[in-house]
BAKE-906758 format. One record per residue (C-alpha): residue in three letters; residue number from 0; x, y, z. Coordinates in steps of 0.5 Angstrom, whole numbers, plus 500, padded with zeros to 3 digits. Layout:
REM residues N
PT | Ala | NUM | X | Y | Z
...
END
This chain:
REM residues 465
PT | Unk | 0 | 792 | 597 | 735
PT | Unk | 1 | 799 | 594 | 734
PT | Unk | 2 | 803 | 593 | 742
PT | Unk | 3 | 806 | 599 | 744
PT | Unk | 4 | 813 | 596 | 746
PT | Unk | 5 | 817 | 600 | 750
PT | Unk | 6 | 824 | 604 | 749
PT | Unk | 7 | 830 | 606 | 751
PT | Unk | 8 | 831 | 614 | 754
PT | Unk | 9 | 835 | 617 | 758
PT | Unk | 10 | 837 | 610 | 760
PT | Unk | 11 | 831 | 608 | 763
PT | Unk | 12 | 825 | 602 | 759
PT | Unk | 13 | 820 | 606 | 759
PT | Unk | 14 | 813 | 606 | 755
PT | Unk | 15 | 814 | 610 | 750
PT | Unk | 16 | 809 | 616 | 752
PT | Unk | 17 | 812 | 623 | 754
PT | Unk | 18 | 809 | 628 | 758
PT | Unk | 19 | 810 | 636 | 753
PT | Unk | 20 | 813 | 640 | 759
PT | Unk | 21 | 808 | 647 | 760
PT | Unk | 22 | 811 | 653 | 762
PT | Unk | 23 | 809 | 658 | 766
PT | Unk | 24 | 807 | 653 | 772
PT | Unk | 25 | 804 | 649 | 768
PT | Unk | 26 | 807 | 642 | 768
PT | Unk | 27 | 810 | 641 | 776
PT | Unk | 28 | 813 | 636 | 780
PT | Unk | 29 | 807 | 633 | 781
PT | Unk | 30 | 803 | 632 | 775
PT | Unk | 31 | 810 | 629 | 772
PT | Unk | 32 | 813 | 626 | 778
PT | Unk | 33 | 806 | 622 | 777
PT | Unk | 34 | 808 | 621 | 769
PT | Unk | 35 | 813 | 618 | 770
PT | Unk | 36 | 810 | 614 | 776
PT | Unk | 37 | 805 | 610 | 770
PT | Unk | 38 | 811 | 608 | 768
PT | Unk | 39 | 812 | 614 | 762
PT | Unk | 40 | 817 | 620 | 761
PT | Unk | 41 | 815 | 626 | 766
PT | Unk | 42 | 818 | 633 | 764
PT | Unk | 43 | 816 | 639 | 769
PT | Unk | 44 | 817 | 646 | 766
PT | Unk | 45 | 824 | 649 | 769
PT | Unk | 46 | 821 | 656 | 766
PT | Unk | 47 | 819 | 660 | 772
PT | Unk | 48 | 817 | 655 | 776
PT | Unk | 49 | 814 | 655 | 783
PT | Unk | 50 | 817 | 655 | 789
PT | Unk | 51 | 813 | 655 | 796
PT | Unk | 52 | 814 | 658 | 803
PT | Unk | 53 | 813 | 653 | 809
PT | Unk | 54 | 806 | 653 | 809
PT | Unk | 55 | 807 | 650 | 802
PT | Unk | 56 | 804 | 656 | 799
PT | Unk | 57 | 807 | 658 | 792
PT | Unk | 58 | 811 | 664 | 793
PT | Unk | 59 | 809 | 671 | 788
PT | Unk | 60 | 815 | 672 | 783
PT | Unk | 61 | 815 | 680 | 785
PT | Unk | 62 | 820 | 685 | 783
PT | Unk | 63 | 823 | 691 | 786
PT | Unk | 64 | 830 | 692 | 782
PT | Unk | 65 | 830 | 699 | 779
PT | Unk | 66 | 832 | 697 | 773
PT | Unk | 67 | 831 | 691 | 768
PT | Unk | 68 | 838 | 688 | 769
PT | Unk | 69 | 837 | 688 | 776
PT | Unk | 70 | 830 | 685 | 775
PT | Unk | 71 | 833 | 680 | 771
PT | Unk | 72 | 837 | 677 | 776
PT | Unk | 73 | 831 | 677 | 781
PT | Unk | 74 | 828 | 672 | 775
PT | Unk | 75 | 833 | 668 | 774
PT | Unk | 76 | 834 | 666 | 783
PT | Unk | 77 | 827 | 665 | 782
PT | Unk | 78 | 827 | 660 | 776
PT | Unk | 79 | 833 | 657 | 780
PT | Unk | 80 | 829 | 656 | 786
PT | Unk | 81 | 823 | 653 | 782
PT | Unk | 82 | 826 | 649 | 778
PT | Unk | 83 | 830 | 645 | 784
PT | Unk | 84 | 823 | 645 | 788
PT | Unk | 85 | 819 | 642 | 782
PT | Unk | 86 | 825 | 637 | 781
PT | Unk | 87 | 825 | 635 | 788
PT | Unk | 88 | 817 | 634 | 787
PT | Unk | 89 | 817 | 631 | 781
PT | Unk | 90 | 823 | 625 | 785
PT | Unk | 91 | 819 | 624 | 790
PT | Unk | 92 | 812 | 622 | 786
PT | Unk | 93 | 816 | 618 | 781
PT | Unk | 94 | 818 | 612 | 786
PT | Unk | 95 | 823 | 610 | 781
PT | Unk | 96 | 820 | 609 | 776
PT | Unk | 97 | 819 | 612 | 768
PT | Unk | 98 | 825 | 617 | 767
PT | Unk | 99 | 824 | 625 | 769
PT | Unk | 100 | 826 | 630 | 764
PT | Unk | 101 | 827 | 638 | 765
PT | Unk | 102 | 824 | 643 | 759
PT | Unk | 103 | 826 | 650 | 758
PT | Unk | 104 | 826 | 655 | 752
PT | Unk | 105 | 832 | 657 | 750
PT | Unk | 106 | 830 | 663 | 748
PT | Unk | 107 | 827 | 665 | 755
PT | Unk | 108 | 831 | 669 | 759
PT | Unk | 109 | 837 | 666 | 762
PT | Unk | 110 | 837 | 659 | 760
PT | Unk | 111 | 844 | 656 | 761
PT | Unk | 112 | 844 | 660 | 767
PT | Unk | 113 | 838 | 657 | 770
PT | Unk | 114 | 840 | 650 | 767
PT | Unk | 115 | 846 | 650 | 771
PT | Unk | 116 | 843 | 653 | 777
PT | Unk | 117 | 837 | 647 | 777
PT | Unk | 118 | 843 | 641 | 775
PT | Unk | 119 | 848 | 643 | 780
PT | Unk | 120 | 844 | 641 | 785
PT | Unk | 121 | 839 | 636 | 782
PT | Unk | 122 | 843 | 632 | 777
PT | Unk | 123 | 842 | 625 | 780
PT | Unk | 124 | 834 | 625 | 779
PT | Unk | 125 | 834 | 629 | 774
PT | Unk | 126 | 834 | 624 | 768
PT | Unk | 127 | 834 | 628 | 760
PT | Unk | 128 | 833 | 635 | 759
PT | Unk | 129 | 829 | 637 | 753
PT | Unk | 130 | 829 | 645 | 750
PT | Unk | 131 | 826 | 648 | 744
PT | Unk | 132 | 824 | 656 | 742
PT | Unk | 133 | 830 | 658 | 738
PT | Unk | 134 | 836 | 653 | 735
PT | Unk | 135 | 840 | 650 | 742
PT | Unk | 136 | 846 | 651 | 740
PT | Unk | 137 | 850 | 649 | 746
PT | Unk | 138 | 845 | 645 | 749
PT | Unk | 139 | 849 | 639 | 748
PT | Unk | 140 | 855 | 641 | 752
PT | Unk | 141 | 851 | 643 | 757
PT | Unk | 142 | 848 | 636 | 758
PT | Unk | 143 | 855 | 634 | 757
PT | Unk | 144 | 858 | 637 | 763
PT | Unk | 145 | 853 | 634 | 768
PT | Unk | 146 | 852 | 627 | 764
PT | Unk | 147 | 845 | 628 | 762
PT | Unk | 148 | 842 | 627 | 755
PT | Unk | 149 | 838 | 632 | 752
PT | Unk | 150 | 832 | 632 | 747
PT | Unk | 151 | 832 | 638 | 742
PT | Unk | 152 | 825 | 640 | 739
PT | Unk | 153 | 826 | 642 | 732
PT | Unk | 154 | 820 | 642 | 726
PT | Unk | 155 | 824 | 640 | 720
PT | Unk | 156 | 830 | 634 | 718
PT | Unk | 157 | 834 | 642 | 716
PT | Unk | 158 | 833 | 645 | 722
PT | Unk | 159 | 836 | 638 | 726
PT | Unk | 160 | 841 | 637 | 720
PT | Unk | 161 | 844 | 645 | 723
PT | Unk | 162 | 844 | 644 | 729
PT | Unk | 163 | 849 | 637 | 728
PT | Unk | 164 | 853 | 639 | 724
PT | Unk | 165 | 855 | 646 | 729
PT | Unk | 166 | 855 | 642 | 735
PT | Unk | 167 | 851 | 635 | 737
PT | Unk | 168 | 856 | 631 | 733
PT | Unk | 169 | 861 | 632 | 739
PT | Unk | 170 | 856 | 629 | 744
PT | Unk | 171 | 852 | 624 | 740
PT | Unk | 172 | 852 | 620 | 745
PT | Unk | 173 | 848 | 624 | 751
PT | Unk | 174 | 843 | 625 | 745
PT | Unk | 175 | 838 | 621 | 747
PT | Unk | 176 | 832 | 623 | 741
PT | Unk | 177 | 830 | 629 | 737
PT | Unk | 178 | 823 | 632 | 739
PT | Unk | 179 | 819 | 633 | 732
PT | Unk | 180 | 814 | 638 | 734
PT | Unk | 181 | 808 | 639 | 728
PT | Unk | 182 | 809 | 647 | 728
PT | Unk | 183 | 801 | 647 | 726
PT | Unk | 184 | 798 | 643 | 731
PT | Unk | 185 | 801 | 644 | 737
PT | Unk | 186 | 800 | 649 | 743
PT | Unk | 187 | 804 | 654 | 745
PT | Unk | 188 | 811 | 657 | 742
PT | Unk | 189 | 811 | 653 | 734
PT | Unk | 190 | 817 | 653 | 730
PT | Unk | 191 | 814 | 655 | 722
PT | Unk | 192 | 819 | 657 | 718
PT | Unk | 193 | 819 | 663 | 714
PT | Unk | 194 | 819 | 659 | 707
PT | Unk | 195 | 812 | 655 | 710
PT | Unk | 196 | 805 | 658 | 710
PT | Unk | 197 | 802 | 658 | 717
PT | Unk | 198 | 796 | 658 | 713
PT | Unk | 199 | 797 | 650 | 710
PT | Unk | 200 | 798 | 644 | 714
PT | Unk | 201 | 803 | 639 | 712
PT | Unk | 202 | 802 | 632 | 714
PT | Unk | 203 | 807 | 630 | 719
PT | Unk | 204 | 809 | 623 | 716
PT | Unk | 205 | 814 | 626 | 710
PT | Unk | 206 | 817 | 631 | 715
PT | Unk | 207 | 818 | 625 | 720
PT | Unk | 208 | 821 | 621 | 714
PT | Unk | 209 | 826 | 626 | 712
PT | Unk | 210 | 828 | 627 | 719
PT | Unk | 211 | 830 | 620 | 720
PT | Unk | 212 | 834 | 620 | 713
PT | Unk | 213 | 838 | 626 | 717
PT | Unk | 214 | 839 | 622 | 723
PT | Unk | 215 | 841 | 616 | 720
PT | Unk | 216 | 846 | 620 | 715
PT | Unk | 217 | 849 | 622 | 722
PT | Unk | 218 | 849 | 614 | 725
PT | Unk | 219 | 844 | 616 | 729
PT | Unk | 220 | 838 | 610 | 727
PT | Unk | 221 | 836 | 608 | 734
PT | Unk | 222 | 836 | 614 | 737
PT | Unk | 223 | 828 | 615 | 737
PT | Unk | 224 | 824 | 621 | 734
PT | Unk | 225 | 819 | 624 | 739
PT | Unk | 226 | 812 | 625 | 735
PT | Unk | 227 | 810 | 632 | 738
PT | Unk | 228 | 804 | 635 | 736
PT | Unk | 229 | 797 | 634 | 735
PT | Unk | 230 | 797 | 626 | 738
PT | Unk | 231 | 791 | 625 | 741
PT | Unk | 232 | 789 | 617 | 739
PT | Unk | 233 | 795 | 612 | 738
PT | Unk | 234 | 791 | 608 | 735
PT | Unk | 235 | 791 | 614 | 730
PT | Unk | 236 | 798 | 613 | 729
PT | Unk | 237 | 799 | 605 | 728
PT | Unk | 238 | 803 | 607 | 722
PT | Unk | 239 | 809 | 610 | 725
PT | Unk | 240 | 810 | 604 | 730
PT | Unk | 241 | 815 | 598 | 727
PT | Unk | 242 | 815 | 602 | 720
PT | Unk | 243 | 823 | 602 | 718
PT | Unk | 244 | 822 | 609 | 715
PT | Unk | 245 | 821 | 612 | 721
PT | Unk | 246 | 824 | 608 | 726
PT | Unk | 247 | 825 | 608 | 734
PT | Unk | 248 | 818 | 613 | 736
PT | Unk | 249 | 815 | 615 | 741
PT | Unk | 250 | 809 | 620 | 742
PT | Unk | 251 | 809 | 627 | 746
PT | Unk | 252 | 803 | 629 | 749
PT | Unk | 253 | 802 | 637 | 751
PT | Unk | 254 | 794 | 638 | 752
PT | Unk | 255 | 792 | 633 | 754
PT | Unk | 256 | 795 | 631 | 761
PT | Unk | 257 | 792 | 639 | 762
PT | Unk | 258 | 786 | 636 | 764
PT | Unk | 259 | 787 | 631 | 769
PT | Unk | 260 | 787 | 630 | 777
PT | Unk | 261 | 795 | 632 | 778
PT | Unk | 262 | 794 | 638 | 773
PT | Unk | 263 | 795 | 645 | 778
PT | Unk | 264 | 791 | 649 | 772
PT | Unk | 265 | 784 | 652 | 775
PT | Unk | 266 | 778 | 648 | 775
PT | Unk | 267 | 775 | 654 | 770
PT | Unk | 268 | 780 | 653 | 766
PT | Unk | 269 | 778 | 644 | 766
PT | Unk | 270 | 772 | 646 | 765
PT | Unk | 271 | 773 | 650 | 759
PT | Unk | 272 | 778 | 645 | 755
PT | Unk | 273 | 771 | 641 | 756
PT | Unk | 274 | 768 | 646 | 752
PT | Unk | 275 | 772 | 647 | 746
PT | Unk | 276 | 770 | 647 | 739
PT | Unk | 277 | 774 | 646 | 733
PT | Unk | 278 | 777 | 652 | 731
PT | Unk | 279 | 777 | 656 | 738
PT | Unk | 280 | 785 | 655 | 738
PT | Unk | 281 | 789 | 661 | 734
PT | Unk | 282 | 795 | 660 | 731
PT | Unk | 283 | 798 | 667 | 732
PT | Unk | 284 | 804 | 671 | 731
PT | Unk | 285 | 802 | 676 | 737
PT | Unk | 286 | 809 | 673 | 742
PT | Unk | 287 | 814 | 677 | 743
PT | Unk | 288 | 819 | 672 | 742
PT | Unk | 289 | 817 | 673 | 734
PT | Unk | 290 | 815 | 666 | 734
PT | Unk | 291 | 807 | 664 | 732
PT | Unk | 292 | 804 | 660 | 738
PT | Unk | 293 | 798 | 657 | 739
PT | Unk | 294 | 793 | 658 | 744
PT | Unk | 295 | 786 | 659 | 746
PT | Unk | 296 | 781 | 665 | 742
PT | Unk | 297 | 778 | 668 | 748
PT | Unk | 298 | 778 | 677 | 749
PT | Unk | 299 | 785 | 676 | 751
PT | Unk | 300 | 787 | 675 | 743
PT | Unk | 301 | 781 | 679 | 740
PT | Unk | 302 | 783 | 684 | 743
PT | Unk | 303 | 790 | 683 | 740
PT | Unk | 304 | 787 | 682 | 734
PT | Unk | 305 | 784 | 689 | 733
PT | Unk | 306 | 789 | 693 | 736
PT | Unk | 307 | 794 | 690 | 730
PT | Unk | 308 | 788 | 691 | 726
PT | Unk | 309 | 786 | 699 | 728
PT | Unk | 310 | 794 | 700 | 724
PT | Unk | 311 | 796 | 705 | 718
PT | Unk | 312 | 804 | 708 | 717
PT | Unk | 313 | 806 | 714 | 717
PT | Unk | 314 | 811 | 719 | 715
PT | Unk | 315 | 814 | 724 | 718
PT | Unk | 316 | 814 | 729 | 712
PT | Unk | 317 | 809 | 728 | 706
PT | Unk | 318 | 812 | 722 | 702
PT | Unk | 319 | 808 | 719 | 696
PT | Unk | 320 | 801 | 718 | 698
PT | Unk | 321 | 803 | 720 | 705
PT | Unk | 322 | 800 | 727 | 705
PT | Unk | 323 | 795 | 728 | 709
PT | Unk | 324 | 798 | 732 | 715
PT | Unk | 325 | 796 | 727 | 722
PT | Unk | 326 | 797 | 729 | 730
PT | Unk | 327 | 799 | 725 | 735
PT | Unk | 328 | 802 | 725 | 741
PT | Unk | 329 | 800 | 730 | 748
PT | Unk | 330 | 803 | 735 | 743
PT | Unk | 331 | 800 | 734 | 737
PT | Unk | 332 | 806 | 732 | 733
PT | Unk | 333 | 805 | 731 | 725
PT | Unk | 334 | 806 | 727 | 722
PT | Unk | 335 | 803 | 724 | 714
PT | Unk | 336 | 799 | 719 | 713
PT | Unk | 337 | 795 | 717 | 707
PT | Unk | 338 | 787 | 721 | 706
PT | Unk | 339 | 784 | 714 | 706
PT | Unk | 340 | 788 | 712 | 712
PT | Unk | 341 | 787 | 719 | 715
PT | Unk | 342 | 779 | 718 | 716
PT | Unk | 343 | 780 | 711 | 719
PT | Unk | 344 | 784 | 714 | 724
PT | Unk | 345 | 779 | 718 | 725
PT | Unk | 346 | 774 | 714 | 725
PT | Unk | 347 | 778 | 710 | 731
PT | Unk | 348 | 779 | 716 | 735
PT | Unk | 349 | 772 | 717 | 734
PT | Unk | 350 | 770 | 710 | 737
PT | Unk | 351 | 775 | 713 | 744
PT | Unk | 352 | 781 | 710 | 741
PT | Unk | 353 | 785 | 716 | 741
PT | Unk | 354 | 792 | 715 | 743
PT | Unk | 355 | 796 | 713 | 738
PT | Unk | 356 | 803 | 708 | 740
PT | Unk | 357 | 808 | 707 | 734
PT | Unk | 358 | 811 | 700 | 732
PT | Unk | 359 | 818 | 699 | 730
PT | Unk | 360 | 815 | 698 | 722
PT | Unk | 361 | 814 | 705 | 722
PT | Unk | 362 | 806 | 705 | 723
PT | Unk | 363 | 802 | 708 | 727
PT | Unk | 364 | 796 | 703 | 733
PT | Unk | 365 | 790 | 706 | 736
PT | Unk | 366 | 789 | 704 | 744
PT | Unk | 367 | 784 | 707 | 749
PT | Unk | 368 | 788 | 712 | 754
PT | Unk | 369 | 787 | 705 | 760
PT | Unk | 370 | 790 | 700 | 754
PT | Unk | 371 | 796 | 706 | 752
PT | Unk | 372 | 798 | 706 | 759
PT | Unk | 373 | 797 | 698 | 760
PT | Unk | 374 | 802 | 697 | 755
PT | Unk | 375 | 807 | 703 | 757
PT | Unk | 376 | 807 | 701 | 764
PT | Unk | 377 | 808 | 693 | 763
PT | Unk | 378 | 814 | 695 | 758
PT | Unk | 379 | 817 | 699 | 764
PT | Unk | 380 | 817 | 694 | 769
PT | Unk | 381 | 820 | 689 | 763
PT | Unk | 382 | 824 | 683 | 767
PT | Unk | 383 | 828 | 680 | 761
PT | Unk | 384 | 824 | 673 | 761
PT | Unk | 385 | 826 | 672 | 755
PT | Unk | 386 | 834 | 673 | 751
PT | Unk | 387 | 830 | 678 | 746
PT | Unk | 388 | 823 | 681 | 747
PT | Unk | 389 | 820 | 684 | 741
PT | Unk | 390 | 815 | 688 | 746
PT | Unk | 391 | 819 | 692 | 750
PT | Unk | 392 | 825 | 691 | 747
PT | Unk | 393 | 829 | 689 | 752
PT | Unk | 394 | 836 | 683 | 750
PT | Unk | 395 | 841 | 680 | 755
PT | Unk | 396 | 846 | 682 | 751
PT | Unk | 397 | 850 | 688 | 754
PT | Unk | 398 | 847 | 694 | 752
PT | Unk | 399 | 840 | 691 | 754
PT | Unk | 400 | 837 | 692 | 749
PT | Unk | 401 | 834 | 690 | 742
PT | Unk | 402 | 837 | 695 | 738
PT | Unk | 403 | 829 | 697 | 735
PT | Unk | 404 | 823 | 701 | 738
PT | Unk | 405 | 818 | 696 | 743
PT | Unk | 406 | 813 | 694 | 740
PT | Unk | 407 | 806 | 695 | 742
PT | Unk | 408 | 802 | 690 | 738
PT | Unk | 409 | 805 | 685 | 743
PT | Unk | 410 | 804 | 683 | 750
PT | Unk | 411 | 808 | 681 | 757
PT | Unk | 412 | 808 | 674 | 756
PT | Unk | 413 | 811 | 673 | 763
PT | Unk | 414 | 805 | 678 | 766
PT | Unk | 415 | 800 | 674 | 762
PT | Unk | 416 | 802 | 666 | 763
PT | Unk | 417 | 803 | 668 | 771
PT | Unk | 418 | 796 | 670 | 772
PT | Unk | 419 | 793 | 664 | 768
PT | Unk | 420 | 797 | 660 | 772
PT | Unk | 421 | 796 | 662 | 778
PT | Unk | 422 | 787 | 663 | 777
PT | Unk | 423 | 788 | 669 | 773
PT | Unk | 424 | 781 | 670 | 768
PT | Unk | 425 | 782 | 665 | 762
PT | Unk | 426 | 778 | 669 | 759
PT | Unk | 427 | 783 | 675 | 759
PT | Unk | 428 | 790 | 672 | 759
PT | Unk | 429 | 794 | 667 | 754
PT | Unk | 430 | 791 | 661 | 753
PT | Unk | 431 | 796 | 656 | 750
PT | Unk | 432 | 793 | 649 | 748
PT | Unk | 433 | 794 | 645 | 742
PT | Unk | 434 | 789 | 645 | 735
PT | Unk | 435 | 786 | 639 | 738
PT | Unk | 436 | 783 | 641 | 744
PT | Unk | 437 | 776 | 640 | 741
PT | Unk | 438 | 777 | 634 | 742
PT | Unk | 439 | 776 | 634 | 749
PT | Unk | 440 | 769 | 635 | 748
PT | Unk | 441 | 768 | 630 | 743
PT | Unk | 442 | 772 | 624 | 747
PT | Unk | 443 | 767 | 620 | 750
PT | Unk | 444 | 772 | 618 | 756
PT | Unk | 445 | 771 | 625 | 758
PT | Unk | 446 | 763 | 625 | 758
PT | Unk | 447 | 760 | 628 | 764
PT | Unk | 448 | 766 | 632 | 765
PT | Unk | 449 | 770 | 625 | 768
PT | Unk | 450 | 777 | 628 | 769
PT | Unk | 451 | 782 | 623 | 769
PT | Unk | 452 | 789 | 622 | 774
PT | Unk | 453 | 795 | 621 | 770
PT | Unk | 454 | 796 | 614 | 771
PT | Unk | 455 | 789 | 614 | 768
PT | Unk | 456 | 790 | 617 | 762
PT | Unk | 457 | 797 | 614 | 760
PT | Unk | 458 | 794 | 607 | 761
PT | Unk | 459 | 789 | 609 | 757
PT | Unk | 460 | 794 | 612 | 752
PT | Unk | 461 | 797 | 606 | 752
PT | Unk | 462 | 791 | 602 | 749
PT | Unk | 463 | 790 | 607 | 744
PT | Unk | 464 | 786 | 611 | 745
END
């Protein structure tokens, strides 16, 4: 393979290796700190990270306030205490070496005011801030005011070119690379557009070229692209290197640090990444965001996947082909669905599915009674994690609200990503991976169940493999 020369980010020589951050709880000071060490970017997640008591005990992120926006200001003390714990960490195991960076969503609950609350106090060791999930419009002037750079994660030249023209030609110079990330192949929260089929990989390397074609319209050829997404060997990649076409790179590598000494994932979980085939990571639009997201096919999506399946819409008179009279609800209200859809709610309601919930897009789901007060209870004690969520309804903005019914096809991800971060069942909680974590299984530095530090890993990564 080609030499991996090192690049220049957030104002420090580094190898050109940064670690994807993993909310919630995921990636930590510890396991980026220890990035950073082996001469990479780090980046710990500021997205509800843990905070510890004196016993170094993480600290549970419990609710008692009556009402959601009350709820939400509890989430945004504890996102701020986190993030500025795990900085503190992450400081402290670098050793100055590599640089550090701080990844939040933009679409997470109180984004900007969690920003600003981490950076007030850890500005000086917090080195680049990289953020994706929605379009960070104001991301650059946030970077600005503390005089950080900042790494947008976009999937396409489009979606980067709208973002420079509305903001970041104000602050080019605090623009320290553009985060590609495959909207096909990584993990978690992925940026496919309504006009791309989710179904149709595309190759990266053209999306690449016409990324560096915006950037280089906008002056911007050496500042690098960060390839994120389904790298796994860079000998696989020798293309991108030194090719004028592409420019100044470097890869982003989310999965795989899962799976060393330094991750605070469980052992379980470790274990179950060592396990994967081909083919058991789901690209699936279940997420309230109202994104697709990639994450690991357990009992957890299955579940989700048939809930969306036991589905009909409905009427509430009799309208077209809607004309077969069906009760729902404790006081058997009527509505009007279609015969043939008719005797499959029946059917359903036969196999103890009897409670039926309604969906914004005027269907009807069919629940277990346990399943229908699982989803009613998780809605109620919403906690605004997000600036918009589809399954309780639950915005930021000043009415509080989305405007459309919840949907109940949908999940609380905060519920979820909190207990599979702190030993939940893997087999009964969101699994975020990227598509290539069968690979685990067939890479022979992982036989007999060898898991790496991190330091391990990057040297490896740097050799190619």
């Amino acid at each position: 393979m080609k030499a991996l020369n090192s690049i220049l980010m957030s104002g420090a020589e580094v190898l050109p290796l940064v670690e994807g951050g993993k909310g919630v709880s995921i990636s930590t000071g510890l396991s980026s700190g220890a990035w950073a060490a082996a001469g990479g970017v780090g980046t710990f997640s500021g997205v509800n990270a843990d905070s510890f008591d004196d016993n170094g005990k993480a600290i549970p992120q419990l609710y008692h306030g009556r009402t959601r926006k009350d709820r939400h200001e509890e989430l945004v003390k504890y996102a701020i205490a986190g993030g500025i714990e795990q900085a503190r960490i992450a400081h402290e195991t670098r050793g100055n070496a590599g640089a550090l960076h701080i990844n939040v969503l933009w679409e997470m609950g109180g984004a900007e005011r969690v920003l600003h609350g981490v950076l007030e106090k850890c500005r000086n060791i917090i080195h680049g801030i990289t953020c994706g999930a929605g379009m960070p419009y104001r991301l650059g002037e946030v970077a600005a005011k503390y005089g950080l750079y900042y790494y947008p994660i976009i999937s396409s030249g489009r979606a980067f070119r709208a973002l420079w023209k509305r903001a970041y030609h104000k602050f080019s110079e605090l623009l320290g690379g553009v985060v590609y990330e495959d909207p096909w192949l990584a993990g978690g929260h992925n940026g496919l557009s309504n006009s791309e089929d989710y179904r149709v990989p595309e190759d990266p390397y053209p999306r690449i070229v016409e990324l560096r074609k915006v950037m280089n319209e906008a002056g911007l050829q050496r500042t690098p692209i960060i390839m994120a997404g389904g790298v796994w060997w860079l000998s696989e990649w020798e293309h991108f290197l030194d090719n004028p076409e592409v420019g100044p790179i470097a890869f982003q590598f989310g999965t795989r640090p899962l799976l060393t000494k330094e991750s605070p994932i469980s052992d379980i979980w470790k274990q179950k990444l060592l396990q994967l085939k081909k083919g058991d990571v789901l690209l699936h639009r279940f997420s309230p965001t109202g994104f697709y997201s990639s994450a690991v096919r357990n009992s957890y999506l299955n579940e989700l996947e048939m809930r969306s399946d036991r589905q009909i819409p409905f009427s509430v008179e009799p309208l077209g082909e809607h004309t077969a009279p069906f009760d729902i609800g404790l006081r058997k209200k009527q509505v009007y669905v279609t015969p043939h859809d008719k005797e499959r709610g029946d059917a359903w309601r036969a196999q103890g599915f009897v409670e039926t919930l309604k969906t914004p897009d005027s269907t009807l789901i069919f629940v277990t009674p346990e399943k229908a007060e699982e989803i009613r209870a998780d809605q109620t004690a919403c906690m605004g994690c997000l600036s918009a969520c589809a399954f309780s309804n639950w915005s930021q903005n000043e009415e509080g609200t989305t405007g459309h019914k919840a949907d109940p096809r949908s999940f609380c991800i905060q519920k979820t990503l909190q207990n599979i971060a702190h030993d939940g069942n893997i087999d009964n909680e969101l699994m975020f991976a990227g598509h290539n974590a069968y690979r685990f299984g067939l890479d022979p530095w992982y036989k007999n169940g060898f898991i790496p530090t991190v330091k391990q890993l990057v040297e490896r990564i740097a050799g190619g493999l």
